[in-house]
N, C-alpha and C positions, 0 to 999 in steps of 0.2 A: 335784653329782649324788650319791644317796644309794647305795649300794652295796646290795642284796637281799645277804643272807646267809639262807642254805636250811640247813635242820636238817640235810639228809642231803646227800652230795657226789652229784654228775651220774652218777658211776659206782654207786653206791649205787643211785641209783632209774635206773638203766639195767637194774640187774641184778635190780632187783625187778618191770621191766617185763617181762625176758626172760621169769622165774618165772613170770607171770601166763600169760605164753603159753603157756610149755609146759603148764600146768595144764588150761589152758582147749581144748588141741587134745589132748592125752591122755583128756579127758575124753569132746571129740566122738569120738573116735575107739574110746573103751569102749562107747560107748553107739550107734558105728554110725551116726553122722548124718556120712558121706561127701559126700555132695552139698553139706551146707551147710559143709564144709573148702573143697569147689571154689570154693565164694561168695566164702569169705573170702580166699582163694588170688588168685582173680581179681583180687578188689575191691584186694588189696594189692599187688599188681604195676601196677594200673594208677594206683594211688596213688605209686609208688615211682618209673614212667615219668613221671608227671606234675610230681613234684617233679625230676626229672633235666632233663626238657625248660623247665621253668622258667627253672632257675638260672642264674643271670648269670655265666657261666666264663668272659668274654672279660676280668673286671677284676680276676680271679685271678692272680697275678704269684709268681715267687720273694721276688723284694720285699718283699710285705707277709707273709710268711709267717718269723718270727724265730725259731722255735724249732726252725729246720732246721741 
């Protein structure tokens, strides 16, 4: 199986996604488009519940977990 090796580490574009965000809600927020923060606010908690309610925790163990 061939291994992806990424130009930039996980943290790297973690931390470039953060940037983007703040960028992008400072900027609605200069400009006064409040209502459409509420959108995005909404839209991303129920994105955030949906990925929670998904997830398969019952075959999450100390077990598989080695770097504790």
């Amino acid at each position: 199986m061939a291994e992806n090796k990424s130009k930039y580490s996980r943290r790297a574009v973690a931390l470039f996604w953060l940037l983007l965000l703040i960028i992008v809600i400072g900027f609605l927020i200069y400009f006064e488009q409040i209502a459409f923060l509420y959108v995005l606010a909404t839209l991303g908690i129920v994105a955030l519940l949906l990925i929670v309610g998904f997830a398969d925790l019952e075959k999450i163990g100390r077990a598989d977990n080695q770097d504790v």
